[in-house]
N, C-alpha and C positions, 0 to 999 in steps of 0.2 A: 473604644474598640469598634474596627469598622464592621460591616455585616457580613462581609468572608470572612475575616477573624473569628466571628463569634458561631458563625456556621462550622469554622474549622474546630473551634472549641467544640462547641455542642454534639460534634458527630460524632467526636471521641467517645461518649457515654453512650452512643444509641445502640442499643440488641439489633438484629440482621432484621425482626421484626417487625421494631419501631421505623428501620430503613424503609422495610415495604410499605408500610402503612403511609409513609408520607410521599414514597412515588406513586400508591393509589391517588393520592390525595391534588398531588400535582397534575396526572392523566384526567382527575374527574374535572379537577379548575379551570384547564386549557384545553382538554380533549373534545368537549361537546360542542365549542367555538366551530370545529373542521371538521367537512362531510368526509374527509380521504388522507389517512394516514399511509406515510411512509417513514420504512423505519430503514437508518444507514446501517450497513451492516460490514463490518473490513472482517469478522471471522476471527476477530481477537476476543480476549478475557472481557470487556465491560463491552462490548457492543451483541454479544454474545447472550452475556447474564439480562443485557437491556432485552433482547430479542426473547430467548425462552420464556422471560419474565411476565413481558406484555402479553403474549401470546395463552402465557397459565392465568392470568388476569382478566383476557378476555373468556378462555374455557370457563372458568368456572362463574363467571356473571361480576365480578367485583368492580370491573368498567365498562361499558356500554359500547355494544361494536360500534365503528364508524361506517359508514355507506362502503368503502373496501378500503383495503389495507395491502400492501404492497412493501416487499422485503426486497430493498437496494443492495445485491454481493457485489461489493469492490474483488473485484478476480486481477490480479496483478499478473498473476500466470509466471511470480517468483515467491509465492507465499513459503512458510517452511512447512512442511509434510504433514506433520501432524495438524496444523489450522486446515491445511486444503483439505486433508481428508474428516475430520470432522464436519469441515463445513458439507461438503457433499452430501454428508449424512444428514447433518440436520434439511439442508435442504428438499432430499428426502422425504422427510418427516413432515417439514412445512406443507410439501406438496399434496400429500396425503391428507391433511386438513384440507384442501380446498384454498391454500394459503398460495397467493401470486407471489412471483418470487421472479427477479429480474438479475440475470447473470451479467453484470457491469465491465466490459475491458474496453482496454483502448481501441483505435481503428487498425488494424494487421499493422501497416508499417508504422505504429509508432506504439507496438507492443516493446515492449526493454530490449528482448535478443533482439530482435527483426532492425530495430532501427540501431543497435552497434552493429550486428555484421552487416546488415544487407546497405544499409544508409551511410555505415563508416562512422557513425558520431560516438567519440571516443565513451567509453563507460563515466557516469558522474565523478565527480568530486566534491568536497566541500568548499572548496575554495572559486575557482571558476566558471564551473559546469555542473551544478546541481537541475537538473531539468526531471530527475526521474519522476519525485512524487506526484508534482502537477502534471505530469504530461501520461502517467501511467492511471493512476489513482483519482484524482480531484477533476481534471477537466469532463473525464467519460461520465463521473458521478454526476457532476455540474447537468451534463449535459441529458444524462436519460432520466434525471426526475424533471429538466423543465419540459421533455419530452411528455412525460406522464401528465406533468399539470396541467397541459395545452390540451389532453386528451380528454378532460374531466370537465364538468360542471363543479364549483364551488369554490370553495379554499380548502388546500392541502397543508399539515401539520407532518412536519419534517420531525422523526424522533431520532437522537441521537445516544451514543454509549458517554457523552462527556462526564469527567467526572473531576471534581478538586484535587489538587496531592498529584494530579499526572507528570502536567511541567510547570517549573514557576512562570515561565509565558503566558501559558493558558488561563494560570490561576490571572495574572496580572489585567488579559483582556476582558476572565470573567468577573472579577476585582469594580472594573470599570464600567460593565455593563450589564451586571446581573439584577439591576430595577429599569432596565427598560422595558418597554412595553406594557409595563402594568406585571411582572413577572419577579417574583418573591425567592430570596434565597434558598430558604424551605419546602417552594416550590417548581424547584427543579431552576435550571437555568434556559427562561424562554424568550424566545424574540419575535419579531413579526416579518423580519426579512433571511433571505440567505446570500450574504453577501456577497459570494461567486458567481449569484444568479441574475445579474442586473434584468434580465426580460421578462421576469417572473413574479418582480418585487408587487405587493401588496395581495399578491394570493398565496403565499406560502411564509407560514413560521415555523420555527424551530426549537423543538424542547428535548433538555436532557433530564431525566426525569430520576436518574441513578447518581445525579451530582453530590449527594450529601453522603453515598454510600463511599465509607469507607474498602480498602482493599481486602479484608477479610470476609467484610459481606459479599463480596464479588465472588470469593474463592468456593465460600460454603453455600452460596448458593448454584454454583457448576457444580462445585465434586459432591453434593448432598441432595439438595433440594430438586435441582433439575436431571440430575443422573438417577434420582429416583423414580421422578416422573417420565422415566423412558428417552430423555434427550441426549444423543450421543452427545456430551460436554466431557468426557472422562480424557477425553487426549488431549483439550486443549492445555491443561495441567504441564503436559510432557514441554510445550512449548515454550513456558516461564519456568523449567527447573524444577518438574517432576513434583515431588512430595514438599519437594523444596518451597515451590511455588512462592505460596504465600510470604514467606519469610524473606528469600532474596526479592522477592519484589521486582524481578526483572522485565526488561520489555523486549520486542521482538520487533523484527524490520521481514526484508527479504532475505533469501537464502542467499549468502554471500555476499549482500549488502557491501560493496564498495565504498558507501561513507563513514561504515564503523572501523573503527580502529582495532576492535577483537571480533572475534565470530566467536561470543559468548552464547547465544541462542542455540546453534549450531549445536556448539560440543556440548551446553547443555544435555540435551536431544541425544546426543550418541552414549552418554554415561548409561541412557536404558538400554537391557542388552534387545528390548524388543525394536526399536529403534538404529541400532547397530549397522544395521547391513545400508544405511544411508552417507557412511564413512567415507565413500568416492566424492560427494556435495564437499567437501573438503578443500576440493582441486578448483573450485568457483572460484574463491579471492583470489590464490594468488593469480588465475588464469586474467582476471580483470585488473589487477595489478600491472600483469605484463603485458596487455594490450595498451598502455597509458604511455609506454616505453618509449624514446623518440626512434627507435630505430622500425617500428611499426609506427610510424603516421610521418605524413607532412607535413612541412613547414615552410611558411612564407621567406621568400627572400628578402625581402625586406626593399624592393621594388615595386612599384608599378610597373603593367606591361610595356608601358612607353620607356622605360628604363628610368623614371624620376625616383625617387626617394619614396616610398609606400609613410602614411603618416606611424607615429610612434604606436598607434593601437594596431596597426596591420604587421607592424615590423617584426620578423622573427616569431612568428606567432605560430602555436604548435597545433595542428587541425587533424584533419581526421585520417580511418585505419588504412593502410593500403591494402588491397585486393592480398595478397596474398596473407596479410596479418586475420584479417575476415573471415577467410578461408579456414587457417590453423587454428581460428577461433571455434570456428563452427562444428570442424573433429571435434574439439575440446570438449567441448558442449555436450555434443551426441555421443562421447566414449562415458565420459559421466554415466547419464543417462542411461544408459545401458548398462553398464556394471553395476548401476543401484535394483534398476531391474531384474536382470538374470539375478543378484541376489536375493531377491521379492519374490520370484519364482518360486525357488529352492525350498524359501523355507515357509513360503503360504503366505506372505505379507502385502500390503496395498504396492502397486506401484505407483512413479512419480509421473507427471508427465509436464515438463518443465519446457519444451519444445518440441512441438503436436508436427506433422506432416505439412500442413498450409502454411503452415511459418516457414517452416526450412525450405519447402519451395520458394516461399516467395524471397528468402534470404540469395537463396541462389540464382533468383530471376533479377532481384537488382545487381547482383554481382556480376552476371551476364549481361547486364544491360549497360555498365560502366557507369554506375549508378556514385557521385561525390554531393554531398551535403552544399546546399546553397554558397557561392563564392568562391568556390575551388571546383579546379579543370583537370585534378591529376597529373599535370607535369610539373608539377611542384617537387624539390629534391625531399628525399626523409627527412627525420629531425637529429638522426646521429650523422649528418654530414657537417663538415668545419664550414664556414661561412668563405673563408678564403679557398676552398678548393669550389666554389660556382662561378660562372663568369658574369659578368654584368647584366647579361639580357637575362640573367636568373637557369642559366642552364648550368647543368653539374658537369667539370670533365669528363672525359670518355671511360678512364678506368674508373672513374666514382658510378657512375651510373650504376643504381639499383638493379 
């Protein structure tokens, strides 16, 4: 039996107890190593329980502060509502301890709305164009803890919500490398580098210190443990399926996540009636759906400007939104928004704010500026014009003309 196997066994049998006692046991083995903890935080179910956890570990004396501590929010700025406004709160909270807390997003134009309308780069997919998670999530994180590290005297101890049972992927890399560094199955899953972070490497490791914790200790420790001790954790529940939670075992992306094939999160969420008035977030997929359409974007002729033959990768190849597709996008967007609001109003509930004023300006300052994503000029024909109705130098007839 390999040592994930037997970790997988073993966890089966552990009380939510014997959980904690061995992620004390892991923070005390690896923690005293690093003068400056940082803990990743995306505002889901196990990076969540990892955060309250350490934090009631540190209150009450069980591990030993570090010289500071520093709570990393991935803010995607498409979270689904109940994570964002949880997390708010918690953050909150953290702040009121004296606890740093670092709000993470991308740079303005390469926030998710801002670079499909204002940039034109069509919404992801799984097949050709997945750019969203690294380019929204991982590179900003990457980038403001090597930020922090450069700031510090010492070595920094990266904690993470990783946990066994998530993806068979994850299990497979943690399969393969969960005794490096001197780092024990039992004691969390730690390393001494972060592989995103090539400029960083020998001053920062990484521990997941909640890896042997089953999904059930995950759950009673939000909806019991930590919502006892005052931590707004009572709505991230709403986000995996309510009461359900536990049982369906669900996970969660962005709000109208374009790579999922259902928007099971979603309607999870709207089954609460307190939840309810978020029913307009409905209109996201299919709206990203029909931005992808070829009669919003361009497409290569399948020329070069010299009129030669463009190679087999440039030929017919379907690129980005047109100005007016960016545009009807952007309504789309802001009527949402608005009617999830005015119904927040109404009935005293959080609003959403999915697209803030500095975005939407800047969406419309590229749109003003005739702003096309690297390689394209805009005189390219759409993607629902016939090949035979363009002429050779790549221009469309007069009555095709968009």
């Amino acid at each position: 039996m390999s040592k994930l196997q037997a970790t997988l066994w073993d966890r089966e049998r552990l009380h939510k107890d014997d959980a904690v006692e061995l992620t004390v046991q892991s923070l005390l083995a690896h923690g005293c190593d690093h003068a400056h903890w940082g803990i990743a935080w995306s505002g889901g179910k196990d990076s969540s329980a990892t955060l309250t956890l350490l934090v009631h570990l540190l209150d009450t004396g069980r591990i030993p502060r570090p010289r500071s501590l520093t709570v990393f929010y991935a803010d995607t700025r498409q979270e689904l509502p109940p994570l964002a406004i949880a997390a708010q709160r918690i953050m909150d909270q953290l702040r009121a301890r004296g606890i740093a807390v670092r709000v993470v997003t991308a740079p303005l134009e390469k926030r998710f709305l801002v670079y499909i309308l204002g940039r034109g780069v069509p919404p992801p997919n799984n097949n050709t164009l997945r750019w969203c998670t690294r380019q929204i999530k991982v590179d900003p994180m990457t980038a403001a803890i090597e930020q922090q590290i450069n700031a510090v005297d010492g070595t920094f101890l990266m904690i993470t919500g990783v946990r066994l049972g998530e993806s068979a992927a994850r299990d497979q890399r943690i399969a393969l490398s969960c005794g490096k560094d001197g780092g024990e199955c039992g004691q969390g899953w730690y390393q001494q580098v972060l592989p995103a972070a090539k400029g960083i490497r020998g001053r920062i490791a990484t521990l997941a210190p909640l890896l042997h914790w089953r999904v059930c200790h995950v759950w009673e420790w939000l909806m019991f443990d930590a919502h006892a001790a005052g931590w707004a954790t009572a709505d991230i529940a709403d986000a995996y399926g309510g009461d359900e939670a536990e049982e369906i075992n669900a996970r969660t992306g962005c709000t109208g996540c374009p790579l999922a094939q259902k928007e099971l999160a979603l309607e999870s969420i709207l089954k609460s009636p307190k939840w309810a008035y978020l029913s307009p977030l409905r209109g996201l997929k299919p709206l990203y759906r029909e931005l992808r359409l070829p009669r919003h974007r361009l497409k290569k002729t399948g020329l070069n400007a010299d009129g030669t033959i463009a190679t087999a990768k440039n030929r017919q190849r379907m690129g980005p939104l047109t100005f007016e597709a960016r545009l009807m996008g952007l309504d789309r967007i802001l009527s949402i928004q608005a009617a999830v609001n005015e119904a927040a109003v109404q009935i005293g509930r959080p609003a959403i704010d999915m697209l803030n004023a500095e975005e939407e300006a800047r969406i419309r300052e590229l749109i003003a500026a005739g702003t096309w994503p690297n390689g394209w000029d805009g005189d390219e024909p759409t993607g629902d014009i016939p090949q035979d109705m363009i002429y050779g130098d790549g221009a469309v007839q007069p009555l095709l003309v968009r």
